[in-house]
N, CA, C and O atoms as CSV, one atom per row, in Angstrom:
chain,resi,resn,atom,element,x,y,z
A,1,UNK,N,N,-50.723,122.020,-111.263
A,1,UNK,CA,C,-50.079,123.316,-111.150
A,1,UNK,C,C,-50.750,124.282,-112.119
A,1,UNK,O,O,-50.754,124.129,-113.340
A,2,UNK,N,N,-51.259,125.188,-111.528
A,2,UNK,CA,C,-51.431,126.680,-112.841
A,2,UNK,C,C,-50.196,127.733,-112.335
A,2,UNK,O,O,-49.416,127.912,-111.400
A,3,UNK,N,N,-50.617,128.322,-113.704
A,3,UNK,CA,C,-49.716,129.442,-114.275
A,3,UNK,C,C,-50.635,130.574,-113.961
A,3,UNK,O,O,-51.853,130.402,-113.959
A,4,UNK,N,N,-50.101,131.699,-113.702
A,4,UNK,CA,C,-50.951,133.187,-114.233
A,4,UNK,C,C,-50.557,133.179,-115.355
A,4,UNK,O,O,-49.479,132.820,-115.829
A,5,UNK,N,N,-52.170,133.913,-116.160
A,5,UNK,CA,C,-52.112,134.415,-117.300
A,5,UNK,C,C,-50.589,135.384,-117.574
A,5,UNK,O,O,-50.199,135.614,-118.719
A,6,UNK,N,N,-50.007,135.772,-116.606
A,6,UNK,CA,C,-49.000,137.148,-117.386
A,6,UNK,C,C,-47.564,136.502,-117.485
A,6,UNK,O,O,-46.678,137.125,-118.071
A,7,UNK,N,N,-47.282,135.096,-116.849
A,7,UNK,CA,C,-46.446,134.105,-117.363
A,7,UNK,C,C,-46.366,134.185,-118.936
A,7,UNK,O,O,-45.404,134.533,-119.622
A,8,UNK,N,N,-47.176,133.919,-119.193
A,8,UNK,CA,C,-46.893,134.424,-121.186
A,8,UNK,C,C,-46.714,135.595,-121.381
A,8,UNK,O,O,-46.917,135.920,-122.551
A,9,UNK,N,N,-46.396,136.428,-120.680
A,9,UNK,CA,C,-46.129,137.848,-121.761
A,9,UNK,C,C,-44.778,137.671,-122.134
A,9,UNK,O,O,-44.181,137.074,-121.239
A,10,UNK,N,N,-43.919,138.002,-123.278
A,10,UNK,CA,C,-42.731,138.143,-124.145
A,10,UNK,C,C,-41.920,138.738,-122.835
A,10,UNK,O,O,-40.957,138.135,-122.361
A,11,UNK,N,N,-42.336,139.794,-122.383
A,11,UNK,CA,C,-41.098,140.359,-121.174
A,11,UNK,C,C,-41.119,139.632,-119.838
A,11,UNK,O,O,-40.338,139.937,-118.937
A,12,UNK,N,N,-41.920,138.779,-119.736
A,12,UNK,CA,C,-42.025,137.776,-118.486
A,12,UNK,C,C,-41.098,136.730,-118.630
A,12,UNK,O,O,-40.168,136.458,-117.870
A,13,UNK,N,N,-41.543,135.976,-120.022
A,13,UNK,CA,C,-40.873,135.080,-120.303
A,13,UNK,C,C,-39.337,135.291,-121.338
A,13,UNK,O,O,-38.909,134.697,-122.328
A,14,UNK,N,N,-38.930,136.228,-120.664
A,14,UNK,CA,C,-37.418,137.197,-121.958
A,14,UNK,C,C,-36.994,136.610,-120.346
A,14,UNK,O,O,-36.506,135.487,-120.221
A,15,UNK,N,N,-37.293,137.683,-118.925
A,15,UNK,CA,C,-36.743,137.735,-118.050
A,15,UNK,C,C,-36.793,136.218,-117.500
A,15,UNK,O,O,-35.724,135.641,-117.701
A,16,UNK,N,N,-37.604,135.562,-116.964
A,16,UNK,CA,C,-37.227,133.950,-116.729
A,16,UNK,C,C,-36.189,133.198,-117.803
A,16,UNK,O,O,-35.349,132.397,-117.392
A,17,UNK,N,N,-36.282,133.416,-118.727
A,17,UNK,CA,C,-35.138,132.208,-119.528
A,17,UNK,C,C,-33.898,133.066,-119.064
A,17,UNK,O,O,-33.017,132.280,-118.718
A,18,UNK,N,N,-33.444,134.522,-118.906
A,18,UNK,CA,C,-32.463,135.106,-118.707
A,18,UNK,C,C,-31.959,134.656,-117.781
A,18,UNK,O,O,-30.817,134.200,-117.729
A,19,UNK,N,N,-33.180,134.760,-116.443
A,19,UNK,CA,C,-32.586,134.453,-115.351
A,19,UNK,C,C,-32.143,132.604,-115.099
A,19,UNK,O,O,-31.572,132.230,-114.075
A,20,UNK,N,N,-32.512,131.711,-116.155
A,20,UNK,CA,C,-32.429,130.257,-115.754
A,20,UNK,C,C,-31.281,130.256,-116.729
A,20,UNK,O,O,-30.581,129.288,-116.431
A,21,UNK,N,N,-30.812,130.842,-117.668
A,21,UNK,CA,C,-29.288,130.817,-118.408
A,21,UNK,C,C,-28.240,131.230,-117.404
A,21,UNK,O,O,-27.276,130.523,-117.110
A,22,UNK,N,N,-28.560,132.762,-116.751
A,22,UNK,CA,C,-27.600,132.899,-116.085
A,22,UNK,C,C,-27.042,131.766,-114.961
A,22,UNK,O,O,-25.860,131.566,-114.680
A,23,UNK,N,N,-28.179,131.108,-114.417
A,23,UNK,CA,C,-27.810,130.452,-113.458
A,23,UNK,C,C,-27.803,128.979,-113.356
A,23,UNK,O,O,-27.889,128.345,-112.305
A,24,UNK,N,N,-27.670,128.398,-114.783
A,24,UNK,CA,C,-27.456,127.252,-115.276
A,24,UNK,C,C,-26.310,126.796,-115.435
A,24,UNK,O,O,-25.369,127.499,-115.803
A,25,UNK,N,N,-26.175,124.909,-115.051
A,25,UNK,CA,C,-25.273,124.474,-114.836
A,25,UNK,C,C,-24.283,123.555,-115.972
A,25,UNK,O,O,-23.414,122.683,-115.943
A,26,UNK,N,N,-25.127,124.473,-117.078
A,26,UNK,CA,C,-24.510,124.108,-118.764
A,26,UNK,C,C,-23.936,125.399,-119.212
A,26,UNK,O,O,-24.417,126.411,-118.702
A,27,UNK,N,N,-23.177,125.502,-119.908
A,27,UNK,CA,C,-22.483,126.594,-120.578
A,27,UNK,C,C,-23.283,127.140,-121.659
A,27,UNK,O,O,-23.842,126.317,-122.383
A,28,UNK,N,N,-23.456,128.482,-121.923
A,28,UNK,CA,C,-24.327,129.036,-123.070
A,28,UNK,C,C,-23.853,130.344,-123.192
A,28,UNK,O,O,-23.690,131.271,-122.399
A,29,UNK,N,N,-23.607,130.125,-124.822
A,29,UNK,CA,C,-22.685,131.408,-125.653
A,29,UNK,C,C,-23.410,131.798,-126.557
A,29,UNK,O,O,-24.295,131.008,-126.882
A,30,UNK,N,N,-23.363,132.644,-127.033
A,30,UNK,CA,C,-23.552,133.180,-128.325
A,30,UNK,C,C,-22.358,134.017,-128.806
A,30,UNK,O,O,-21.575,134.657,-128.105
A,31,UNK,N,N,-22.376,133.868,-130.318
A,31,UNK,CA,C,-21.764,134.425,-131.045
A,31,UNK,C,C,-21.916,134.664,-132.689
A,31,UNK,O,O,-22.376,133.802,-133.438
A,32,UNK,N,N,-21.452,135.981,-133.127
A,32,UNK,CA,C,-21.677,136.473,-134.148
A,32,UNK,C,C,-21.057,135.935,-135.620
A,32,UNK,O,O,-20.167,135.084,-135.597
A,33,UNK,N,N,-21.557,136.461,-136.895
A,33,UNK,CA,C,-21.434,136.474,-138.055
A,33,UNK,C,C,-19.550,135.946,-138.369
A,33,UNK,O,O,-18.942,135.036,-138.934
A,34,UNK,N,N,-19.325,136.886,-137.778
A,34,UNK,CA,C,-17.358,136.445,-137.342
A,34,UNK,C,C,-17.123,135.862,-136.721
A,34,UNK,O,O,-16.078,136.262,-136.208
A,35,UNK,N,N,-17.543,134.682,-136.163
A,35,UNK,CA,C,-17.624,133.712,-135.023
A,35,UNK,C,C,-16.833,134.321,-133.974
A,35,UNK,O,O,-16.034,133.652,-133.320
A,36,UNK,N,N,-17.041,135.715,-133.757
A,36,UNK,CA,C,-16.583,135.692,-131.943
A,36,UNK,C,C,-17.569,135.872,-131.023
A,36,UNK,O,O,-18.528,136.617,-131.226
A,37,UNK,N,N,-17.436,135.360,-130.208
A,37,UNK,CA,C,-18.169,135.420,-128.539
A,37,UNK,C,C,-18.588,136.741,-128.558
A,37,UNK,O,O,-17.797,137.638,-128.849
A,38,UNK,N,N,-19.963,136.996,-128.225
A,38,UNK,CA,C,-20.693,138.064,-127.919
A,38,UNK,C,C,-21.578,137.952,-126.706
A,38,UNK,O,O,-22.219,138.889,-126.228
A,39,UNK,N,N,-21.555,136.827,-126.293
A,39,UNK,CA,C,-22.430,136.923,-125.042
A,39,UNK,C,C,-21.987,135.642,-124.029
A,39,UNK,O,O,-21.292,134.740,-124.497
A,40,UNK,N,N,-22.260,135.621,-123.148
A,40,UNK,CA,C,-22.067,134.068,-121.929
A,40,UNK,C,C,-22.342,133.627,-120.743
A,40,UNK,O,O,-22.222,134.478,-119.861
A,41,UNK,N,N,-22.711,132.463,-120.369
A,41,UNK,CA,C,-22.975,132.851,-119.013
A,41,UNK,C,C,-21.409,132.197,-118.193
A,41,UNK,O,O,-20.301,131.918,-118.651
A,42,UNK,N,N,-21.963,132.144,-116.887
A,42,UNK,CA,C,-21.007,132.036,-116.149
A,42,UNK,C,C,-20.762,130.718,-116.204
A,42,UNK,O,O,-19.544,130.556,-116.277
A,43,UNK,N,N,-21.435,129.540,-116.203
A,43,UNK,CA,C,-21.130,127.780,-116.538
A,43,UNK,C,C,-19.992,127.877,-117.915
A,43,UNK,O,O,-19.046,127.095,-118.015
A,44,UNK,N,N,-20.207,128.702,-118.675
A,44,UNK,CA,C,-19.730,128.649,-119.868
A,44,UNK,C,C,-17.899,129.109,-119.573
A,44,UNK,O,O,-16.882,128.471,-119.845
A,45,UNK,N,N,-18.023,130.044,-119.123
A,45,UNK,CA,C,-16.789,130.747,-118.755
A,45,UNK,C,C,-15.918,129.644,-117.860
A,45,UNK,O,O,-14.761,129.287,-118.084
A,46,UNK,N,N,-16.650,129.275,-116.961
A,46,UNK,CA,C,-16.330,127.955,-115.525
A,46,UNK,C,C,-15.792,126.403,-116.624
A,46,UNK,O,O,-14.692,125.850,-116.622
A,47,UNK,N,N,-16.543,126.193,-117.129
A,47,UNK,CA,C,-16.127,125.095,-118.425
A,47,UNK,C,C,-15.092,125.445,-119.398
A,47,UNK,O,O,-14.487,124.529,-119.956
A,48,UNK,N,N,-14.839,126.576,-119.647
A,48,UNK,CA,C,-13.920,127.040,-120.600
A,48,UNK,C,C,-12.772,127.312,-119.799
A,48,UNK,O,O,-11.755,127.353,-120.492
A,49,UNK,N,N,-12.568,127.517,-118.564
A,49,UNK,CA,C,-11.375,128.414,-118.028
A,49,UNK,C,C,-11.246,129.279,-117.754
A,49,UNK,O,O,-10.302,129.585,-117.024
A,50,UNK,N,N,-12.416,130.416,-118.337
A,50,UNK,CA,C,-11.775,131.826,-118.472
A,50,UNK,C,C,-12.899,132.891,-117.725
A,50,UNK,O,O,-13.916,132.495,-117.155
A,51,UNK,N,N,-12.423,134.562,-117.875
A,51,UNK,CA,C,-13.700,134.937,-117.616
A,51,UNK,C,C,-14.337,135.776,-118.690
A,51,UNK,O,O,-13.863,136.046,-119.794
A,52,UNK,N,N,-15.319,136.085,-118.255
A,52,UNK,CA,C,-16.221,136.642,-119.478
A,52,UNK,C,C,-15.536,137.984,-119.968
A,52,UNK,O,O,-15.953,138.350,-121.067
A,53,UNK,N,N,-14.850,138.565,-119.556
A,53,UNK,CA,C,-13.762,139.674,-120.465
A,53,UNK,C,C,-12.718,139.144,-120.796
A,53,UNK,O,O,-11.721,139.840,-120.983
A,54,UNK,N,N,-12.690,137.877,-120.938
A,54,UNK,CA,C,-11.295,137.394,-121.879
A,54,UNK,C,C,-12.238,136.937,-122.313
A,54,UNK,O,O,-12.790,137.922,-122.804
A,55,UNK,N,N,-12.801,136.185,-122.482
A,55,UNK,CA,C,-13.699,135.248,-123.767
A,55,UNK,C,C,-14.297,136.102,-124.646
A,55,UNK,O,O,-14.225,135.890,-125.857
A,56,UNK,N,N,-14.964,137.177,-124.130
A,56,UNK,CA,C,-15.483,137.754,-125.174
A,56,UNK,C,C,-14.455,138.741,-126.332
A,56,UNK,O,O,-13.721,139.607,-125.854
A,57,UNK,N,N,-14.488,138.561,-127.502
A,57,UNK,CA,C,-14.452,139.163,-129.229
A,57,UNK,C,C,-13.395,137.885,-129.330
A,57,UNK,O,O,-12.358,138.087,-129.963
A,58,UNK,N,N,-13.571,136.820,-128.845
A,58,UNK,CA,C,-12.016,135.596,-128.608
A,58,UNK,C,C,-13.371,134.976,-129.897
A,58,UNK,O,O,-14.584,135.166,-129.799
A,59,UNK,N,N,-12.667,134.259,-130.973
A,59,UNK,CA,C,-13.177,133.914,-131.864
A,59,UNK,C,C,-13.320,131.606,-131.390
A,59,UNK,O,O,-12.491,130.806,-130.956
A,60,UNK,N,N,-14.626,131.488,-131.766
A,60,UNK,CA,C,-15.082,130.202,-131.777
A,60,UNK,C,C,-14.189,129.504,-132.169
A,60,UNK,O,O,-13.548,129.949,-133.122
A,61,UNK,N,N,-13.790,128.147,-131.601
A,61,UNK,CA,C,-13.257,127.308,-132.253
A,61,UNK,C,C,-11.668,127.413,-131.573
A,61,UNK,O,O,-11.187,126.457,-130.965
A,62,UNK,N,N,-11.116,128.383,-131.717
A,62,UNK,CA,C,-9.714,128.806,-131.589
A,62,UNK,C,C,-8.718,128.233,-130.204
A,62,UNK,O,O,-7.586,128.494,-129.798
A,63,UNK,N,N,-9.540,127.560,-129.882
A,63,UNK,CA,C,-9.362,126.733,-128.810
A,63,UNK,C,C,-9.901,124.940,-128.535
A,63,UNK,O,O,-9.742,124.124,-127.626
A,64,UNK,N,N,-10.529,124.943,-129.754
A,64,UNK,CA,C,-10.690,123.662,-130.257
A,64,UNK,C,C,-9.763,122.320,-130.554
A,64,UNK,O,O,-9.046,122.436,-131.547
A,65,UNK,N,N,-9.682,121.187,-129.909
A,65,UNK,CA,C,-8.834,120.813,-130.397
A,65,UNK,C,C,-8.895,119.225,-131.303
A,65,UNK,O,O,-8.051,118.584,-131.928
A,66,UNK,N,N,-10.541,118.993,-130.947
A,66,UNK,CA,C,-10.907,118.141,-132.191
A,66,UNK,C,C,-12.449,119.014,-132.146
A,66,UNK,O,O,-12.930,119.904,-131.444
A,67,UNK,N,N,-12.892,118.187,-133.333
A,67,UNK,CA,C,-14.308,118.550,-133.896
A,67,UNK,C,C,-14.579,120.041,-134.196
A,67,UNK,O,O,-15.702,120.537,-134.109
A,68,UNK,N,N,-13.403,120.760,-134.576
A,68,UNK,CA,C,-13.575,121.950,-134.940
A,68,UNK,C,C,-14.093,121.699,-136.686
A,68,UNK,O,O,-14.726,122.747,-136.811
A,69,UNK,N,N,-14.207,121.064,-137.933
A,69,UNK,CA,C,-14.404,120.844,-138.296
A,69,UNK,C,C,-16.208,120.706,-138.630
A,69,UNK,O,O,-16.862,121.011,-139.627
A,70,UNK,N,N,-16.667,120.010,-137.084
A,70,UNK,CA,C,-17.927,120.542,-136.868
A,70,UNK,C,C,-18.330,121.436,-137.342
A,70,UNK,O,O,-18.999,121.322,-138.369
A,71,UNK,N,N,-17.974,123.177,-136.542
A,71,UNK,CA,C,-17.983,124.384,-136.642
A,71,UNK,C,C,-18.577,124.713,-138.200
A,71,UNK,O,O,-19.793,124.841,-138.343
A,72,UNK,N,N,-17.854,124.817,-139.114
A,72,UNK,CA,C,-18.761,124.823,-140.297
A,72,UNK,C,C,-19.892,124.185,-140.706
A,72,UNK,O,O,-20.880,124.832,-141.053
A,73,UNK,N,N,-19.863,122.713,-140.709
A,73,UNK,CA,C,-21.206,122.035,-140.491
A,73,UNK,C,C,-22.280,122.907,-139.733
A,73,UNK,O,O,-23.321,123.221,-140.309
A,74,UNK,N,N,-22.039,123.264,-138.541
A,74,UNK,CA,C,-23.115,124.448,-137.797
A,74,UNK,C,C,-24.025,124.776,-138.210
A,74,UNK,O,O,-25.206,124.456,-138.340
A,75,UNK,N,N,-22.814,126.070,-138.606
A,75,UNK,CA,C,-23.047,127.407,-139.819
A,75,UNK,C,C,-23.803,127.206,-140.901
A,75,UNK,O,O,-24.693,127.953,-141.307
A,76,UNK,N,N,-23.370,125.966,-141.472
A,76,UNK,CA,C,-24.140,125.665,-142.670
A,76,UNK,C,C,-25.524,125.324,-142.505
A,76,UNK,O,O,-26.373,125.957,-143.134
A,77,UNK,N,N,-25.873,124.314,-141.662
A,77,UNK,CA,C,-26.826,123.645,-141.349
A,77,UNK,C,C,-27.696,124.541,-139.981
A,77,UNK,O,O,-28.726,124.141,-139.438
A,78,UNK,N,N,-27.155,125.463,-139.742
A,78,UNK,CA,C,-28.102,126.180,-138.642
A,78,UNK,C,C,-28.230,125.362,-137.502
A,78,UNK,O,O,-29.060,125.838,-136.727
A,79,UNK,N,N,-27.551,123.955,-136.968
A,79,UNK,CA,C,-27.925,123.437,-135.831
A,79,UNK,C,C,-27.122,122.352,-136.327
A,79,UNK,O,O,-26.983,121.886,-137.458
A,80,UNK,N,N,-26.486,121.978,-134.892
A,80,UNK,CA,C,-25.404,120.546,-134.934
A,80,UNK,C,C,-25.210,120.035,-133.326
A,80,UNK,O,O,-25.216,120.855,-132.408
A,81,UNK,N,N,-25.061,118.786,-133.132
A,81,UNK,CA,C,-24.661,118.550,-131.735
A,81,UNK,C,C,-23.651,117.644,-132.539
A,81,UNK,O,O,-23.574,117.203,-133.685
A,82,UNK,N,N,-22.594,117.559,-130.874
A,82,UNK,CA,C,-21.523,116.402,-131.067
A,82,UNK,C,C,-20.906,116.532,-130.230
A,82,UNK,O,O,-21.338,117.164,-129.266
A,83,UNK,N,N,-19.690,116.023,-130.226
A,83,UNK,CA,C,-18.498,116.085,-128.683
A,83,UNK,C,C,-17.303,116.672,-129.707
A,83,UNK,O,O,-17.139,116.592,-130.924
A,84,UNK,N,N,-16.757,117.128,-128.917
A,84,UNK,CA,C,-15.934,118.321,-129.192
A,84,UNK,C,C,-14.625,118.216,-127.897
A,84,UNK,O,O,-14.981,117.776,-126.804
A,85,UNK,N,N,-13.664,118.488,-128.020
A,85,UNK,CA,C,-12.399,118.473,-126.752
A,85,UNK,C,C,-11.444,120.028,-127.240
A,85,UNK,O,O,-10.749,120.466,-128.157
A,86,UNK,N,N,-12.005,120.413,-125.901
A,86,UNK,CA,C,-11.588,122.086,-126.171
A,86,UNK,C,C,-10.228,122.023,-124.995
A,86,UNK,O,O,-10.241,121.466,-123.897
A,87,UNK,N,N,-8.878,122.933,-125.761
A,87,UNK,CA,C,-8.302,123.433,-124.415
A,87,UNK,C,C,-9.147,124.452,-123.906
A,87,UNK,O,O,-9.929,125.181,-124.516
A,88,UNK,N,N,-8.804,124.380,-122.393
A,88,UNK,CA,C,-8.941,125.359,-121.743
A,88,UNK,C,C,-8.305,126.824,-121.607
A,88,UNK,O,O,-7.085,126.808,-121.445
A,89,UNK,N,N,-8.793,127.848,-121.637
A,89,UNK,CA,C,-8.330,129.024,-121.467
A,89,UNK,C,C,-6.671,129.161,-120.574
A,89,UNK,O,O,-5.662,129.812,-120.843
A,90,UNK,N,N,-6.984,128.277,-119.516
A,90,UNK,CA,C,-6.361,128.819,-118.511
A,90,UNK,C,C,-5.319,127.738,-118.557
A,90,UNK,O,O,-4.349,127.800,-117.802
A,91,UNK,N,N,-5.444,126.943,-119.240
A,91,UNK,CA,C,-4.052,125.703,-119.791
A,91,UNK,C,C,-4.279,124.700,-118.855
A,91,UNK,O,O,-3.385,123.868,-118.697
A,92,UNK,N,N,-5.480,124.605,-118.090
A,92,UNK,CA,C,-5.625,123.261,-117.071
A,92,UNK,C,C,-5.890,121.879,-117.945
A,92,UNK,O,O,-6.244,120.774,-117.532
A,93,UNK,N,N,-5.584,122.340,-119.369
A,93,UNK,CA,C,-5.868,120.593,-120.008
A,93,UNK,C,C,-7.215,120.764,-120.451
A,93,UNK,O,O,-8.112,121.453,-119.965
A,94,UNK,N,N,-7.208,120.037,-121.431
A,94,UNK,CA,C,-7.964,119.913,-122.626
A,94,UNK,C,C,-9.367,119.080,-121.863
A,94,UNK,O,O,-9.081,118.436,-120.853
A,95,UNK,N,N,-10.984,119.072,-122.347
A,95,UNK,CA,C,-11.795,119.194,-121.823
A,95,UNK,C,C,-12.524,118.682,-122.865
A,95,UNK,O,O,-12.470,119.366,-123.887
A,96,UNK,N,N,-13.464,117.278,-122.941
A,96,UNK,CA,C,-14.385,117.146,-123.826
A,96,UNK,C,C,-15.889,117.795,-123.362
A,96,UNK,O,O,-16.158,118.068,-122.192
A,97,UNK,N,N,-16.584,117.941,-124.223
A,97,UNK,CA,C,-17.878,118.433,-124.126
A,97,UNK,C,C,-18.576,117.858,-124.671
A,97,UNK,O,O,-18.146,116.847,-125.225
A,98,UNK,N,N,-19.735,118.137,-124.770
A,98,UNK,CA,C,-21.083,117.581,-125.860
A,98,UNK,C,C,-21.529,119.323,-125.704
A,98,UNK,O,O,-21.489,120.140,-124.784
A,99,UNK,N,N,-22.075,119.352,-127.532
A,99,UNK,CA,C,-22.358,120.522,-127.674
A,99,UNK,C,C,-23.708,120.189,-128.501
A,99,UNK,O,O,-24.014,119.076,-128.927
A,100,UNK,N,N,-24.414,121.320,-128.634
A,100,UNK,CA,C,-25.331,122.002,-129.409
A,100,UNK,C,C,-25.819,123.346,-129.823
A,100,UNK,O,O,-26.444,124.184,-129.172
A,101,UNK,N,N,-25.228,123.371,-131.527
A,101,UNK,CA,C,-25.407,124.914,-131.956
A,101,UNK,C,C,-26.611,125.037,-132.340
A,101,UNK,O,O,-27.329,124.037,-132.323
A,102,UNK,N,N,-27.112,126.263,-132.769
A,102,UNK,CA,C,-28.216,126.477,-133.478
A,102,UNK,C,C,-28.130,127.476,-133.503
A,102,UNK,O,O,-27.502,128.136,-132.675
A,103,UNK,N,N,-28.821,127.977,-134.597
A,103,UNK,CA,C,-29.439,129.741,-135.364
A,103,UNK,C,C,-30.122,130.220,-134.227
A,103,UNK,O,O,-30.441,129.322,-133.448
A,104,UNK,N,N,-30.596,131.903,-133.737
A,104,UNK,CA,C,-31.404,132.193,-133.064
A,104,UNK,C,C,-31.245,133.975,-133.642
A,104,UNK,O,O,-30.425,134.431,-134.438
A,105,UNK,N,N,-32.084,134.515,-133.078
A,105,UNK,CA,C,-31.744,136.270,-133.648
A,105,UNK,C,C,-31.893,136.880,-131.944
A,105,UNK,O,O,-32.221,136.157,-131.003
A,106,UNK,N,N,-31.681,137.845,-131.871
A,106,UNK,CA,C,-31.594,138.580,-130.526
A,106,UNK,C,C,-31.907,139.932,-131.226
A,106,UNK,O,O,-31.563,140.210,-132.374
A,107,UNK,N,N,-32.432,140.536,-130.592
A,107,UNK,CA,C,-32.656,142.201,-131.159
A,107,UNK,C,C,-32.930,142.058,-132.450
A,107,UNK,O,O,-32.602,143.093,-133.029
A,108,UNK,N,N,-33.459,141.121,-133.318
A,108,UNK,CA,C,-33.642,141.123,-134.744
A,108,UNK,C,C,-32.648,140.878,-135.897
A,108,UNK,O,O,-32.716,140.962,-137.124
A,109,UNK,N,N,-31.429,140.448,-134.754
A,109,UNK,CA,C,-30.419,140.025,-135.582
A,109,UNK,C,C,-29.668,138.478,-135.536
A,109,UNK,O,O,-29.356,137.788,-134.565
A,110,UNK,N,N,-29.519,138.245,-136.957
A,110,UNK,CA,C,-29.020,136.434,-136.599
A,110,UNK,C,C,-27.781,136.471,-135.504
A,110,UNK,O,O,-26.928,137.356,-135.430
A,111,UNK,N,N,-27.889,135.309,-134.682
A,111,UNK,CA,C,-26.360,134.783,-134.333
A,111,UNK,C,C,-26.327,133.416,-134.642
A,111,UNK,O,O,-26.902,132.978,-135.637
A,112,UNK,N,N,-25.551,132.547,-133.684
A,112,UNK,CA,C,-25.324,131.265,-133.351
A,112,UNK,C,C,-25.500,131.438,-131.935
A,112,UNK,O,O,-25.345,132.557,-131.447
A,113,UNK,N,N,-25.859,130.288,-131.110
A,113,UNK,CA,C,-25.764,130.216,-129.717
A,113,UNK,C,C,-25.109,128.889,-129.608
A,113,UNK,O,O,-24.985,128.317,-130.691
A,114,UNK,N,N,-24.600,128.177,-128.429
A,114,UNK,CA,C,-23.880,127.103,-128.121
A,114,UNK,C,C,-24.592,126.500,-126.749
A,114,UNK,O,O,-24.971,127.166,-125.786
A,115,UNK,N,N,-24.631,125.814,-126.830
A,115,UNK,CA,C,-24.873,124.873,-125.262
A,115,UNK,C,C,-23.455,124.222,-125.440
A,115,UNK,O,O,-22.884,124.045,-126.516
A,116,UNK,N,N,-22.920,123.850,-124.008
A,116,UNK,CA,C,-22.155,122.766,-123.619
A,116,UNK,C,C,-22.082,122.470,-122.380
A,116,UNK,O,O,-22.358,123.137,-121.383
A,117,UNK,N,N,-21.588,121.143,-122.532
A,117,UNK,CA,C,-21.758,120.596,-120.922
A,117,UNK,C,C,-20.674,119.625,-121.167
A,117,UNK,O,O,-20.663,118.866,-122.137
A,118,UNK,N,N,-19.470,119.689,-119.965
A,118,UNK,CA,C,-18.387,118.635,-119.834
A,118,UNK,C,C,-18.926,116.689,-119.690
A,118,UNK,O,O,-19.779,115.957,-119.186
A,119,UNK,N,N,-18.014,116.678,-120.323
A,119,UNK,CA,C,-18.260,115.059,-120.365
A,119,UNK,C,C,-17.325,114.316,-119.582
A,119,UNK,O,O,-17.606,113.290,-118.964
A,120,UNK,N,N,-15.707,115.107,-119.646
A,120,UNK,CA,C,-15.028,114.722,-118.953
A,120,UNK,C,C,-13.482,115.313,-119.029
A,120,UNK,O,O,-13.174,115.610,-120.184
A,121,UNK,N,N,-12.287,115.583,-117.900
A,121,UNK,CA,C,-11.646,116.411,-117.928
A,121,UNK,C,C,-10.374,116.169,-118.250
A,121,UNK,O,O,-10.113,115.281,-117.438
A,122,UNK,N,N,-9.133,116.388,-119.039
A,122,UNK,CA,C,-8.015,116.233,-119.040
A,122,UNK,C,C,-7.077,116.294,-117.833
A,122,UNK,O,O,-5.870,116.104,-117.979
């Protein structure tokens, strides 16, 4: 397989990862300095319960109902995976995951981002 050379340009490859987050079948968040939700895709929202105008300025964790504890570990360490059992937004029962945080900047500014993906459902 080749690539074209313009596959590497920064705005080629901004718009492909955009478009393979949006339409990915793992959940992916970001969020700010105050741990609330600033960004998401739609797996994320679909795994959580909710939709992306209720989740978002809804603060991390706050729906956690083990391994919130994690959460600082994160922060501290800039990157953590583990399983985690979140309620759901919408009260359909509590939901384990496997997660992975990590540091990233967007526009030149730090966040956190999240992966998750269900493991299995209440």
């Amino acid at each position: 397989m080749t690539t074209s050379p313009s596959l590497g340009q920064p705005e080629i490859q901004a718009e492909l990862i955009a478009e393979a987050l949006s339409s990915a079948s793992v959940g992916f968040f970001v969020w700010d300095e105050d741990r609330r939700y600033v960004a998401a895709n739609a797996a994320a929202c679909e795994i959580l319960g909710t939709t992306l105008d209720q989740l978002l300025g809804q603060r991390v964790g706050e729906h956690t109902v083990e391994g919130l504890d994690a959460l600082d570990d994160a922060v501290a360490a800039g990157f953590a995976t583990g399983k985690a059992v979140v309620q759901r937004f919408d009260g359909r029962g509590p939901i384990e995951v496997f997660y992975a945080t990590f540091t990233t900047k967007t526009a030149g500014m730090p966040f956190m981002a999240t992966v998750i993906a269900p493991l299995s459902q209440g």
